[in-house]
N, C-alpha and C positions, 0 to 999 in steps of 0.2 A: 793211782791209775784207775781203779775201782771208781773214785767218787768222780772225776774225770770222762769216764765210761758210760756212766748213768747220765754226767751233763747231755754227751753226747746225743745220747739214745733222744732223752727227750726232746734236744734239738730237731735230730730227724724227723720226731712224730711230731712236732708241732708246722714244722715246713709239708709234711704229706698229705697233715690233714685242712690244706689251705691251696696247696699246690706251690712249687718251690717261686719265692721270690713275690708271691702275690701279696703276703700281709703288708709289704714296705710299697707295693705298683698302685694298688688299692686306689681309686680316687674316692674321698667322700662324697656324698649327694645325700640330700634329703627329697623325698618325691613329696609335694603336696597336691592333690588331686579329688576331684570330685571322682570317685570312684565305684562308679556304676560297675554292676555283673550280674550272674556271675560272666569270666568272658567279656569279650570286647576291648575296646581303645583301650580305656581306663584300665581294665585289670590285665592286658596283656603288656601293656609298657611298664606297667612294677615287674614285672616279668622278667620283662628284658633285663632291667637294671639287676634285680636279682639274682638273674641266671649267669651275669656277665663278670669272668675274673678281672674285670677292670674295673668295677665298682663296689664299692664299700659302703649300702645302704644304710645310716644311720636311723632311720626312721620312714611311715609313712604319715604324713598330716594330711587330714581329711577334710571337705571343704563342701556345702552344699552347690549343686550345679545341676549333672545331666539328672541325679535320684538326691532326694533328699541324705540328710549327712547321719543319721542312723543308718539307715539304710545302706549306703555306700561302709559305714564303717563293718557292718555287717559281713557283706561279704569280703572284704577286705582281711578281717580276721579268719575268717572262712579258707579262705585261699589259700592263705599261710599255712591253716591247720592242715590242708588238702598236701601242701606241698612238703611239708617238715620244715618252715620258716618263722616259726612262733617266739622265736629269739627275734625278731623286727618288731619294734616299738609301734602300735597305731595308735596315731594322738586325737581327737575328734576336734574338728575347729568350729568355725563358722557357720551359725545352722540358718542362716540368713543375710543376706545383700549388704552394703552399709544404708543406703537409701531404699532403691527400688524395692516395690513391692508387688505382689500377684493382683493384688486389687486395681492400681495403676497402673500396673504394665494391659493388663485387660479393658480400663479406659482407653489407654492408648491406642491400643490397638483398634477401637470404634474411628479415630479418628483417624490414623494414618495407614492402616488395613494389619489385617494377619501375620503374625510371624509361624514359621512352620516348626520351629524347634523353640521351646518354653525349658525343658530343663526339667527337673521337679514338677513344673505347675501344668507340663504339658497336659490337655483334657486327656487325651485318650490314656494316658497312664498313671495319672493325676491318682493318689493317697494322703491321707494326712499325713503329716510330718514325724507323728511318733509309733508311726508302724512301717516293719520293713518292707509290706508289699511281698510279692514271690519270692522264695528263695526255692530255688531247685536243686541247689548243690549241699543244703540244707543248713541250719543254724549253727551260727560258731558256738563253742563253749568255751572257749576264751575271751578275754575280756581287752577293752582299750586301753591306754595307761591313764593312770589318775594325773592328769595335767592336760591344759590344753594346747593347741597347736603352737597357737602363738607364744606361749611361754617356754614351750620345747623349740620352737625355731629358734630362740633370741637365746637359751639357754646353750646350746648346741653352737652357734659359730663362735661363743664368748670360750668354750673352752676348746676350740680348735680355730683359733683366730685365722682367717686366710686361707681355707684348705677346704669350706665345704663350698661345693655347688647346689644350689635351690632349681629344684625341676618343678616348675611349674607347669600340670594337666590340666587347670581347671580355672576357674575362677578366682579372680587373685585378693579377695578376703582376707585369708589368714595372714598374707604378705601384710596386707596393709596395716591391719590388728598389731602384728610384728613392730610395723616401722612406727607407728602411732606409741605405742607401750616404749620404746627403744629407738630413736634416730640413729645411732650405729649399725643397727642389726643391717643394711645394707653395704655397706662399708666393710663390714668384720666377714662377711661372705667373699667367697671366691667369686662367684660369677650368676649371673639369673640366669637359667633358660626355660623359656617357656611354648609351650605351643597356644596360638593365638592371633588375633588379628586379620586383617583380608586389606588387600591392595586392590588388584584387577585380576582376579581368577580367571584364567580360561576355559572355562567348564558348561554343559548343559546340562546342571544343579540346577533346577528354578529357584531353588534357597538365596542364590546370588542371583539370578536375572537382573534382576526388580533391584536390587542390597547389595551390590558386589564390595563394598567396604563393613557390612554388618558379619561379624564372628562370635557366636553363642560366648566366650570363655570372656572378653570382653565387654560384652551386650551384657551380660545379665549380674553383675557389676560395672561399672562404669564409673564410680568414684573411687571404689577401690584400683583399678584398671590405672586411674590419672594419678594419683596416688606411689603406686608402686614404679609406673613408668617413669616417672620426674626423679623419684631417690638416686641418689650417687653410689649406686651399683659400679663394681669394677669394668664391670662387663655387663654387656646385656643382648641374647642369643635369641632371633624368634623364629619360627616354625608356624609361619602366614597358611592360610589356605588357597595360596598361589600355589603351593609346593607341596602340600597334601593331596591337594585332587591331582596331580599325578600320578599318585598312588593305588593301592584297589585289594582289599581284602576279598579273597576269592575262596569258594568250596578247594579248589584245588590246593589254595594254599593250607587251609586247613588240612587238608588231606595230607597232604607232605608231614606235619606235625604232629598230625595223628596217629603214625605209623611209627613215633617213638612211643618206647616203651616205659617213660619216666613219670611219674607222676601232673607232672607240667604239661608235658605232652598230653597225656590221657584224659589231662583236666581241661585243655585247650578241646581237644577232640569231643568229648561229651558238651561243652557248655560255649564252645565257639559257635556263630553264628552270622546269617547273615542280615543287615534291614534295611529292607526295600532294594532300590535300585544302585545306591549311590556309597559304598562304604569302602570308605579311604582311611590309612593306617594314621590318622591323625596325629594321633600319642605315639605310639610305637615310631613314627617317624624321629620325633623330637629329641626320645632317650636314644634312638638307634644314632644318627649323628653324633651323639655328645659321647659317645662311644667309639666312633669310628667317623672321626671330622670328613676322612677322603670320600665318606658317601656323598657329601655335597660338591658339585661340579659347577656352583655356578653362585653369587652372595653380592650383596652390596650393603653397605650403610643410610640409612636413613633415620632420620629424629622420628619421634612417636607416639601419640596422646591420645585422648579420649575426647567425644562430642559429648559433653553434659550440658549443649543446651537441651530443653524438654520437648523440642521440636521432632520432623522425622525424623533428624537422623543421631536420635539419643542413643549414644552408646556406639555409633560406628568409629572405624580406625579413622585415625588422622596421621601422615603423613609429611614430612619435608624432606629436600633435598639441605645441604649445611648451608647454602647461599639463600634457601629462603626461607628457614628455620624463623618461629617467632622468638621476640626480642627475652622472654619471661624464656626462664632456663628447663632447657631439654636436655633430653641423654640421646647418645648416639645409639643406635640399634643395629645388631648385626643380621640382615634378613634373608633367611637362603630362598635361592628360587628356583634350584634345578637339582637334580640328583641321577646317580645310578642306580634306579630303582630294579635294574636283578641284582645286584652287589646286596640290596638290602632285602632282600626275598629270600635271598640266598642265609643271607644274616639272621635273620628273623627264624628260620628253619632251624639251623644249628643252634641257636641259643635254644628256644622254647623244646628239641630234646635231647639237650646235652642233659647228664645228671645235675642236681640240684646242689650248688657248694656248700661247704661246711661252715659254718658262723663262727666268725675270726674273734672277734671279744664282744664282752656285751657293754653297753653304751649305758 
């Protein structure tokens, strides 16, 4: 009865200190992300994913995009420290495009005119590569894991065959590094979701005027992009900026979040921000879905690839319907276009300040 007693007990405390019934509910996810901050898209959708009892983050893999991939991994370990999540693996990927580079994208640019959002090489925020630039939430003292992304992604679905999902933030690099090293690594995954891409936005973004098919995450890979879209994914989920610019990160939203008292909360609250006129929950849309599918009210299928001719429009979405789909094999794409965006305000509030869950096993 004694030894019986004691199973007991630690049964209890290993379900309390999880919440009952979450270690088995868990979905896996790996987040790969170009991970600007501190704050913002980027660091608030690991957020989400990490605050949420229905996600079981195995990792985050880091990918150069909106800040170079030092730099992203910086705060990224930062964040963690800030919140008590230093049990998540950050893996450092990709610190460069497969092709595209800042030299040619800058020719380019002479020729077919100015892009407003560069990423890393943007002028006004533009650093060399092996410095982090600002940190205001200040320097981690933890460190990346010794492996890279792409050997952690292909490493991770092999010993959870069928079970993880791949959140793609950012530039899809590492994916493709992945599939290049491992033709299975899409296949032995549950599902891709990414946020990315642009259709016909209805928005007064001048971003889109002129480019309502051009989307940074895309644009600034674009072989990587054709690449990961073509692979025999089981599924494949995307979060267009048809469905984004619906959205709208506001002072007020901040402010709701800020009046938690949790670490997440008060780190959102100090280092959340706004820029310029136009700032839609991009990221945070894409993990909040895959979370809670009923947020989306509205979706359809379409095939889905990249422009790599070198012309203007390198690097914009391409689109079919299945009847006019080209004959060279595509994947079908599940693409949302509408949502209940108070459902997700509302969502986004409770998550970022609920307390911070307790780390289920380490990976």
């Amino acid at each position: 009865m004694f030894c019986e007693g004691k199973w007991l007990i630690a049964v209890l405390l290993s379900l309390s200190a999880v919440g009952w019934g979450q270690a088995d509910s868990r979905r896996k996810i790996i987040i790969d992300q170009d991970a600007a901050g501190p704050a913002g898209t980027d660091q608030q959708s690991i957020l989400l994913l990490l605050q949420s009892p229905k996600a079981e983050v195995l990792g985050i893999t880091v990918v150069t995009g909106d800040f170079w991939l030092k730099s992203e991994v910086a705060h990224t370990l930062r964040t963690l420290e800030i919140i008590g999540r230093t049990d998540i693996p950050v893996v450092a990927g990709a610190e460069y495009p497969l092709v595209r580079s800042k030299q040619e994208t800058e020719l380019w640019e002479q020729r077919y005119g100015s892009v407003s959002w560069l990423g890393a090489w943007t002028p006004r925020f533009y650093h060399p590569p092996d410095e982090l630039g600002e940190m205001p939430e200040g320097k981690p003292s933890t460190k990346p894991a010794d492996e890279d992304a792409a050997h952690f992604l292909i490493r991770l679905v092999h010993k959870y065959p069928g079970e993880v999902t791949i959140y793609e933030g950012g530039p899809m690099t590492n994916l493709a590094l992945a599939i290049a090293i491992d033709p299975e690594f899409p296949k032995l995954a549950e599902e891709l979701i990414f946020m990315g891409a642009s259709l016909n936005p209805q928005t007064k973004n001048p971003e889109f005027a002129n480019a309502p098919r051009h989307e940074f995450n895309l644009w600034f890979d674009p072989e990587a992009a054709h690449i990961v879209l073509r692979a025999p994914w089981k599924k494949i989920v995307c979060t267009p900026v048809d469905i984004s610019v619906k959205t709208e990160m506001t002072m007020e939203l901040i402010n709701r979040i800020k009046k938690g008292t949790t670490p997440v909360a008060q780190y959102i609250g100090k280092y959340g921000r706004l820029f310029g006129e136009y700032n839609y929950l991009w990221d945070e849309l894409t993990a909040a879905a895959w979370l809670e599918p009923a947020l989306i009210t509205k979706k359809e299928t379409r095939f889905m690839d990249v422009d790599l001719d070198r012309g203007p429009g390198y690097g914009n979405t391409l689109t079919w319907s299945d009847r006019d789909k080209p004959a060279l094999e595509v994947q079908p794409v599940e693409v949302q276009l509408d949502l209940d965006v108070e459902r997700l305000y509302t969502m986004i509030v409770e998550l970022l300040t609920a307390p911070t869950p307790h780390p289920i096993a380490a990976h």
